[in-house]
C-alpha positions as CSV (number, residue, x, y, z in Angstrom):
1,X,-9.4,5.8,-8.3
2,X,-7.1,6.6,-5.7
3,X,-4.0,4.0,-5.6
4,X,-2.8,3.8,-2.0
5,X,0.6,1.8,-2.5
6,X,3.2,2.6,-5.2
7,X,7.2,2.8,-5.2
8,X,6.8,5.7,-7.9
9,X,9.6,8.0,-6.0
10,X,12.4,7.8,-8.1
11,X,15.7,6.3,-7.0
12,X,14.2,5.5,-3.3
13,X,13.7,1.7,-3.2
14,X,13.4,-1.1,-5.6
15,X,10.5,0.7,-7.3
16,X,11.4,3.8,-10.2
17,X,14.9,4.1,-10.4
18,X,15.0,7.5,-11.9
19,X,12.7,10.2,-13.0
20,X,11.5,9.1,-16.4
21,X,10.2,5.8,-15.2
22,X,8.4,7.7,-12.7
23,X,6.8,9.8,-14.8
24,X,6.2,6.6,-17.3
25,X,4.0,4.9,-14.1
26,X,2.4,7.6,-13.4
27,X,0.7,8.5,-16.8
28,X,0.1,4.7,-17.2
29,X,-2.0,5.1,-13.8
30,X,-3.5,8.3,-14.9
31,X,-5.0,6.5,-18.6
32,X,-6.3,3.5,-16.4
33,X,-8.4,5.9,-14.7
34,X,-6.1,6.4,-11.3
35,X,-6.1,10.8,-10.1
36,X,-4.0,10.0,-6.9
37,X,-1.5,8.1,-6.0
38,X,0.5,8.0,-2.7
39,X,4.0,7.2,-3.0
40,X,5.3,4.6,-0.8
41,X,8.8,4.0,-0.6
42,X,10.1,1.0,1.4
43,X,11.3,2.2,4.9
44,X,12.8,0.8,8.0
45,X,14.8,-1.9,5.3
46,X,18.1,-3.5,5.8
47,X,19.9,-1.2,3.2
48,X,20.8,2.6,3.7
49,X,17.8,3.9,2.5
50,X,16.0,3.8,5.6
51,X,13.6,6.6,4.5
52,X,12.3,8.0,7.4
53,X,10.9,10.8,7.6
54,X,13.3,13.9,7.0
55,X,13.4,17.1,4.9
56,X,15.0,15.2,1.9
57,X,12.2,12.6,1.5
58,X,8.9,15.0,2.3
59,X,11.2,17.2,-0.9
60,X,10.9,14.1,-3.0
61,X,6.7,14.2,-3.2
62,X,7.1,17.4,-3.9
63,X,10.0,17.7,-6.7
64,X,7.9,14.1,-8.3
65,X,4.6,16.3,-7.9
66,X,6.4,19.1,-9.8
67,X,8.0,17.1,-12.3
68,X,4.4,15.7,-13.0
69,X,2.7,18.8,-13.6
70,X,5.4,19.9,-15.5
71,X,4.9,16.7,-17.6
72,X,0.9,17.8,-17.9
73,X,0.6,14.1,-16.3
74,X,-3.5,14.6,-13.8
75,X,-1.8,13.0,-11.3
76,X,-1.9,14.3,-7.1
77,X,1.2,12.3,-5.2
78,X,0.2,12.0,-1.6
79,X,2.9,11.1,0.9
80,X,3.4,7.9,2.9
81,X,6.0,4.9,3.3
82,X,5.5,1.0,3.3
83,X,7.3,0.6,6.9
84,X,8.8,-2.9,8.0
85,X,8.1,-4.0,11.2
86,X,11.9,-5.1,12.2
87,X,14.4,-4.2,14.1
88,X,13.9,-1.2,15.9
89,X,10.0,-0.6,14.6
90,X,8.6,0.3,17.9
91,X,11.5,2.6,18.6
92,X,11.4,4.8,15.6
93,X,7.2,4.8,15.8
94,X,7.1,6.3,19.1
95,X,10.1,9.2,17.7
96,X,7.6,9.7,14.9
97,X,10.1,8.4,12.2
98,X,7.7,7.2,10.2
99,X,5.7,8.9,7.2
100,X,2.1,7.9,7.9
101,X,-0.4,8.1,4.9
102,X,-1.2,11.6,3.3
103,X,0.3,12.6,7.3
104,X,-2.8,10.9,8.7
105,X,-3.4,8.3,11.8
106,X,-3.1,5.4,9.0
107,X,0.2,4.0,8.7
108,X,0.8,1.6,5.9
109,X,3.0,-1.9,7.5
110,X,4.6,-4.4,6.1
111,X,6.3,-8.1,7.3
112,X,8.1,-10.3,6.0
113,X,6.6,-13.1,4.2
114,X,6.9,-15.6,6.9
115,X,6.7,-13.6,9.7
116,X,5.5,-15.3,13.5
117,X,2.0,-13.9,13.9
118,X,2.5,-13.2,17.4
119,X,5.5,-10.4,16.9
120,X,2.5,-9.5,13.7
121,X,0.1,-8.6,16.8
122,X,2.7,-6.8,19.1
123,X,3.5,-4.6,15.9
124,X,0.4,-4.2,15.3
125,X,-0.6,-3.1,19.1
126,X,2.5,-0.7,19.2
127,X,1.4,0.8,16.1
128,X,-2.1,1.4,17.8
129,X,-0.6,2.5,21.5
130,X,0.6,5.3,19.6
131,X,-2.9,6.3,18.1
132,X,-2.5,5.0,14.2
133,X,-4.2,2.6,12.6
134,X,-2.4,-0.2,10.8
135,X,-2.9,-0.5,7.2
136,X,-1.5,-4.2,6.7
137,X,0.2,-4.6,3.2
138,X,-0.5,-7.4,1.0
139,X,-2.0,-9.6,3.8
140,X,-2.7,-12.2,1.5
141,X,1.6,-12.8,0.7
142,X,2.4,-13.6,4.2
143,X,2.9,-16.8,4.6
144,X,0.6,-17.7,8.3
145,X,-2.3,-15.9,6.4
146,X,-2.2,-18.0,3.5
147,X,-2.5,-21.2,6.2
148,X,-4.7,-19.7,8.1
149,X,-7.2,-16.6,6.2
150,X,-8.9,-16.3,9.4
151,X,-6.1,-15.0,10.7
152,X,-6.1,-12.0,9.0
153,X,-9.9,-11.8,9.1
154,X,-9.7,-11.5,13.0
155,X,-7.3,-8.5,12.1
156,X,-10.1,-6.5,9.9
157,X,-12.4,-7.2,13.0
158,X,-10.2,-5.3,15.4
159,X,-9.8,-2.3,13.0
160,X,-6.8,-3.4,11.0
161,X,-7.0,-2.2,7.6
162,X,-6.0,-4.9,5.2
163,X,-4.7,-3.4,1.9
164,X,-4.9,-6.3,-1.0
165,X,-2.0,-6.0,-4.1
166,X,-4.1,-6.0,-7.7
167,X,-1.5,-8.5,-9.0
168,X,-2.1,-11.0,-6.1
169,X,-5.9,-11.0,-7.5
170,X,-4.9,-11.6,-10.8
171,X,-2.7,-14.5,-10.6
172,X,0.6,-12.5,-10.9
173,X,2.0,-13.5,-7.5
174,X,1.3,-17.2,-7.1
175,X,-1.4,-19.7,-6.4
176,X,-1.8,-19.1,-2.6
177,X,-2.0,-15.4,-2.3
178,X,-4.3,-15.6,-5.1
179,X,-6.3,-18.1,-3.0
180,X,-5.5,-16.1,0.1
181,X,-7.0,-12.3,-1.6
182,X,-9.8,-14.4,-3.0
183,X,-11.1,-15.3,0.1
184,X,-10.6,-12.4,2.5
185,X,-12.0,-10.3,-0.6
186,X,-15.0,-12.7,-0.1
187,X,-15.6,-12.7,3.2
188,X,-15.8,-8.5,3.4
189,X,-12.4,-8.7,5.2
190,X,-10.7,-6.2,2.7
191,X,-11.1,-2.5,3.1
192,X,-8.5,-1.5,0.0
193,X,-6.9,-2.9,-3.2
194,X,-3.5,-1.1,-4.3
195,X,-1.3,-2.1,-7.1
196,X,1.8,-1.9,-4.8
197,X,3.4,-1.1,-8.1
198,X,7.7,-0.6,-8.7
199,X,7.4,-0.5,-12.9
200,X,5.6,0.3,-15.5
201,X,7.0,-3.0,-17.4
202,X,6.4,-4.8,-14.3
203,X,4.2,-4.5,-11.3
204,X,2.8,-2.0,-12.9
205,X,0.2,0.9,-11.7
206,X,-2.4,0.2,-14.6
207,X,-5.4,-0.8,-12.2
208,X,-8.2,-0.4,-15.0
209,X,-7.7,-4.6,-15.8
210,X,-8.6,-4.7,-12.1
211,X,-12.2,-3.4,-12.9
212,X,-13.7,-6.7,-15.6
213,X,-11.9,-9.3,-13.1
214,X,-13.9,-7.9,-10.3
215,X,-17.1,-7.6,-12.1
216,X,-17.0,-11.2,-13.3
217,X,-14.9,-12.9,-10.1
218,X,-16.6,-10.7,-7.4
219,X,-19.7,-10.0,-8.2
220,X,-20.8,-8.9,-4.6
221,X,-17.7,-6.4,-3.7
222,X,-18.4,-2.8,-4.6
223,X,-14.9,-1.4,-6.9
224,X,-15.8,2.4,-5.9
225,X,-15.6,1.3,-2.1
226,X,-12.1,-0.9,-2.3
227,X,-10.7,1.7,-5.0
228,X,-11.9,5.5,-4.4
229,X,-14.4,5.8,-1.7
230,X,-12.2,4.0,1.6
231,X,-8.5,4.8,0.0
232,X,-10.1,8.8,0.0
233,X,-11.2,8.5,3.2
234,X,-8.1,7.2,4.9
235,X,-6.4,10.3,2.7
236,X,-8.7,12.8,4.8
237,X,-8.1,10.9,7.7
238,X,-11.5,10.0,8.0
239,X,-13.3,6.3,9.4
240,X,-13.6,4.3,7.3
């Protein structure tokens, strides 16, 4: 499996806060059957961690990647950034500020939770008018999807890539995202399931317990699509 949103860089974000717990998510990933993982830090936030792309943070896959073979940890870190579409978003994506996934046309996007879905379309067009292809986060936690699913389905439809988090699936992140996943999961609308991990105590990266809720909730979704197959492609920068 190939997870395609983790806060495993160390002392970025609200995810790993230093090196060891790092290594700790990444060998629980790596025993749940997990080879790659791209590495995801929060960027365009509030805070002074605005990790855009510079020298420092493209160093920061590479000392992690370092530190994990070092560790003897099977583990690839691919690059990438969970954006937020604020402020000046449209600015900094047509400088190029922004780490796009394993540095191809997908770039991963976040809201916030109750975002207007109108500004969620004009983000969603800027990203597009510059040639990516939006990978929505955890469509399923924002607050107009969970009202409306459709919503969100319209967006698969016009080649946005909805990304669903594993906990929302299994009841770790309330009632109406659960609803919300279960739904768009159903209806084909999902093209990727991440753990969007930040622990290994919590939120973790183990995605094996995905595998038995799938078989026995989802009969008619394919895992090797959701979990290997598409989140492979979009690191070759391939269709999916």
């Amino acid at each position: 499996m190939l997870d395609l949103h983790c806060h495993i860089l160390p002392g970025l974000d609200d995810g790993a806060e230093r090196l060891e717990v790092s290594l700790s998510m990444a060998a629980m990933a790596a025993d749940s059957g997990v080879t790659h993982i791209f590495a995801t830090p929060h960027c365009n936030t509030r805070d002074t961690r605005k990790n855009f792309r510079t020298p420092a943070l493209i160093d920061a896959y590479t000392a992690l990647q370092d530190a994990l073979d070092r560790a003897g940890i099977p583990v690839k870190i691919l690059s990438g950034a969970e954006v937020l579409a604020r402020g000046r978003f449209a600015e900094h994506l047509r400088a190029g500020d922004f780490m796009t996934l394993n540095g191809s046309r997908y770039l991963l996007v976040e809201f916030y939770f109750d975002e207007d879905p109108a500004y969620m379309e004009r983000c969603m067009s800027a990203v597009e008018a510059e040639g990516l292809i939006p990978v929505v986060a955890h469509p399923e936690r924002y607050f107009c999807v969970q009202r409306a699913p459709e919503l969100a389905q319209l967006w698969a439809e016009r080649g946005r890539i909805l990304q669903l988090n594993k906990g929302s699936l299994l009841g770790e992140l309330g009632e109406d995202a659960f609803t919300a996943a279960s739904l768009l999961l159903r209806r084909g609308a999902v093209s990727v399931i991440a753990s969007d991990a930040h622990h290994f105590l919590r939120r973790s990266p183990e995605m094996g317990e995905l595998l038995p809720l799938l078989a026995r909730r989802f009969p008619e979704v394919d895992p090797d699509l959701l979990l290997r197959r598409n989140p492979l492609r979009i690191a070759k920068d391939q269709a999916l």
